[in-house]
N, C-alpha and C positions, 0 to 999 in steps of 0.2 A: 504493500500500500504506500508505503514509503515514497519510494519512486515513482509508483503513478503521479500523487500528488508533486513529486519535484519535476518529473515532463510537465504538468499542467500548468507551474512555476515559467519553464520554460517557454510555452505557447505564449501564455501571457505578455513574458517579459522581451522577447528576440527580435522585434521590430521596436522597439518603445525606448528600453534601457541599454543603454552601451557601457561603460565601466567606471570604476573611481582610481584615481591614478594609483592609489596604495595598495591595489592586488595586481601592479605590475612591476614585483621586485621580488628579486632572491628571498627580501627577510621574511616577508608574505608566506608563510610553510603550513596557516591550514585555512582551510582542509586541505589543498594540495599547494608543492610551493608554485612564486608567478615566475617561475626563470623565464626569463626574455619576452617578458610581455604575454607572456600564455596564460591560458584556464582564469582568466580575467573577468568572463561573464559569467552566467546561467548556462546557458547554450555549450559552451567548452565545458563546462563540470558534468557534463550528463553523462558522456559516457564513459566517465571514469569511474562514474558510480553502477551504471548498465553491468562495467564489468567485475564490480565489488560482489553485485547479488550474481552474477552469474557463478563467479567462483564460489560464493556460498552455498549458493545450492548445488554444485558439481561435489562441493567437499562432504556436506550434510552425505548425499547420497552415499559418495566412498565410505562415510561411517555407517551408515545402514545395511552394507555391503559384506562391511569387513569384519575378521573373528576379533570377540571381544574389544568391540570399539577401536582397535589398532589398524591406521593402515598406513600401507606398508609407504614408508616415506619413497618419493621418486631421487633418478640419478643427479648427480652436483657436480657440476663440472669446473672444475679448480681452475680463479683466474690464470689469467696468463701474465708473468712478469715482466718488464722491460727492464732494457740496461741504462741506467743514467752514470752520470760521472758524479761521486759522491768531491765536494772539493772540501767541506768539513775535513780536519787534520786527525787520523787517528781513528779513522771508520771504522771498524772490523765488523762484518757482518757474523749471521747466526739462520740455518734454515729452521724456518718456521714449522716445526715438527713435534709427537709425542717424545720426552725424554728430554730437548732441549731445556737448557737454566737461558732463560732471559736475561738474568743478572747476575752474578756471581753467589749465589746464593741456591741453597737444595730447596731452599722455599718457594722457588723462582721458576722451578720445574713444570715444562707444559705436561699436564697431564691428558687433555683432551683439547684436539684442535677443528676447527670446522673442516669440510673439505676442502671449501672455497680458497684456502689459508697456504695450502699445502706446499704449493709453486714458490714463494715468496723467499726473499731472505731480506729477515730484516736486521737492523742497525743496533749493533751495542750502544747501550749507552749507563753511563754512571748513576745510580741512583741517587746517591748522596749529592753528585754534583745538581743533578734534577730536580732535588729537595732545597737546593742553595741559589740557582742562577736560573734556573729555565732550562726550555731543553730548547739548540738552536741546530739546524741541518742547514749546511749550504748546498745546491748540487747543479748540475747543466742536465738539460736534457734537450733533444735534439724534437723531437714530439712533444705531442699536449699527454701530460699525465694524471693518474689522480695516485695520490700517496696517503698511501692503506696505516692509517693511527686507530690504536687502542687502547681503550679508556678501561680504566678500572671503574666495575662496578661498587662504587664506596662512596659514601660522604665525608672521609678522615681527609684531613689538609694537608696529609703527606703523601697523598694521590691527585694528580689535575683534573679539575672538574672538567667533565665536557662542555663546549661549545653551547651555550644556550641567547637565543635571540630577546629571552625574557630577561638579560644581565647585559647584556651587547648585542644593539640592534645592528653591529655591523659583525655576527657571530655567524655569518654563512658565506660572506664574500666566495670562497672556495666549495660553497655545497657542504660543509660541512658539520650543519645544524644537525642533521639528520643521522638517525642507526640507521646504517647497510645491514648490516648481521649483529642480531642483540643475543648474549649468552653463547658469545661464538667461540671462546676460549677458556679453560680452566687453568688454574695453578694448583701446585700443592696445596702451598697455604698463603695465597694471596688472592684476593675479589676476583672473579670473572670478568671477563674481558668482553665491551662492546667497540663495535667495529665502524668507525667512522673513514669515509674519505677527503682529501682534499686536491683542488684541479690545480693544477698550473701551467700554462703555456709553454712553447717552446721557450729553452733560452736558458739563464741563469739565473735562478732564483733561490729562494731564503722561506725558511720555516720557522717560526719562532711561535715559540709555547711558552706559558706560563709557567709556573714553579709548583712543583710534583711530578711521580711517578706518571709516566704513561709509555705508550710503547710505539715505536715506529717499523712497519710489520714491513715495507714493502714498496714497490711501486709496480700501476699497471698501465696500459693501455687509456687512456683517457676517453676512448671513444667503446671500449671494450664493454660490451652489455653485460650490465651484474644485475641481480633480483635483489631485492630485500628481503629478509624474513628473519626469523627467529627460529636461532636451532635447537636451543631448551638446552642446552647445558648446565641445568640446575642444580639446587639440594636434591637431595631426596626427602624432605620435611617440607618443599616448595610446590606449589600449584604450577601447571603448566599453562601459558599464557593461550587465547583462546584467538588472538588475531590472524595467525596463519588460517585459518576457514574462510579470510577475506581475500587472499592471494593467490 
């Protein structure tokens, strides 16, 4: 019913109303964000919602389908890396795999990694120095890239809080307001990891984070199609989030 009434929204409004300038910016993220002047009206939001219930009802059904409520998740196919020139002094990377220590630390141990994750190799970095100065990457790239950062899931001030547009309206410049893959990594014993990206053009450019723990996994393809979702790398005392049925 939902939808019918927002088509009828639409009828109404698609010769009448054209837009307000402030749903046509990056910082704009909902209900969907306005990058480049898109999804600005009525009319553009419709079928992003057409295909929210479509995939609802595709997923309801595979639950109806399947034993004991379980089905069976589909294949992931792991981004693809590119090669940049790290020019930061003293890079040493680390492939982003089960077993690896992110930091020099047993605590620091991936326990569980998305698949998406798998290709990547990402950048040592100092924690204590992350806790004292920021974390700063310089690098060239010859392509437009997006560089794969992970946030620890924590509220402690010895971890970098993600990117929020509600604290800095200018908190997406790079697409980076948004979870690509939420609960996409585990540690021993340090918060689970969500998975943000950020773009940057060809050329030589500079990354610079605030002060805490966070992790820099990677870089890909900037044009390279990635989904979002949620992989549920949880507790086991933790509910399983229910938005994947919209995807």
């Amino acid at each position: 019913k939902a939808l019918e009434y927002y088509e009828e929204l639409v009828k109404l409004t698609k010769d009448t109303y054209f837009y307000a300038n402030s749903m046509q910016t990056a910082q704009r993220r909902i209900p969907i964000g306005g990058d480049d002047g898109k999804n600005k009206t009525w009319e553009e939001l419709l079928p992003h919602y057409e295909r929210e219930l479509a995939n609802f009802k595709r997923n309801i059904s595979l639950l109806k389908e399947a034993k004991n409520g379980k089905i069976k998740p589909k294949a992931v196919t792991p981004w693809k890396p590119v090669n940049v020139t790290v020019l930061s002094p003293k890079a040493a990377t680390y492939a982003v795999k089960e077993g690896t220590k992110v930091y020099e630390t047993d605590i620091s141990e991936l326990v569980k990694v998305a698949p998406e994750l798998k290709n990547l190799k990402g950048i040592s970095l100092v924690e204590d120095q992350q806790n004292t100065e920021g974390t700063t990457l310089k690098f060239k790239n010859d392509k437009a890239v997006k560089l794969v950062v992970g946030y620890f899931n924590s509220d402690q001030k010895r971890f970098l809080f993600p990117p929020s547009l509600e604290t800095n309206a200018a908190g997406n410049e790079r697409g980076e307001a948004e979870v690509i893959l939420a609960n996409a990594m585990n540690l021993k014993e340090l918060p689970r990891i969500n998975i943000h990206t950020y773009t940057f053009k060809a050329g030589e450019n500079e990354l610079n984070l605030g002060k805490g723990r966070v992790l820099i996994l990677g870089f890909i393809d900037a044009n390279q199609k990635i989904e979002t979702r949620d992989v549920g790398f949880i507790g086991a005392d933790e509910k399983e989030a229910v938005d994947w049925l919209f995807y």
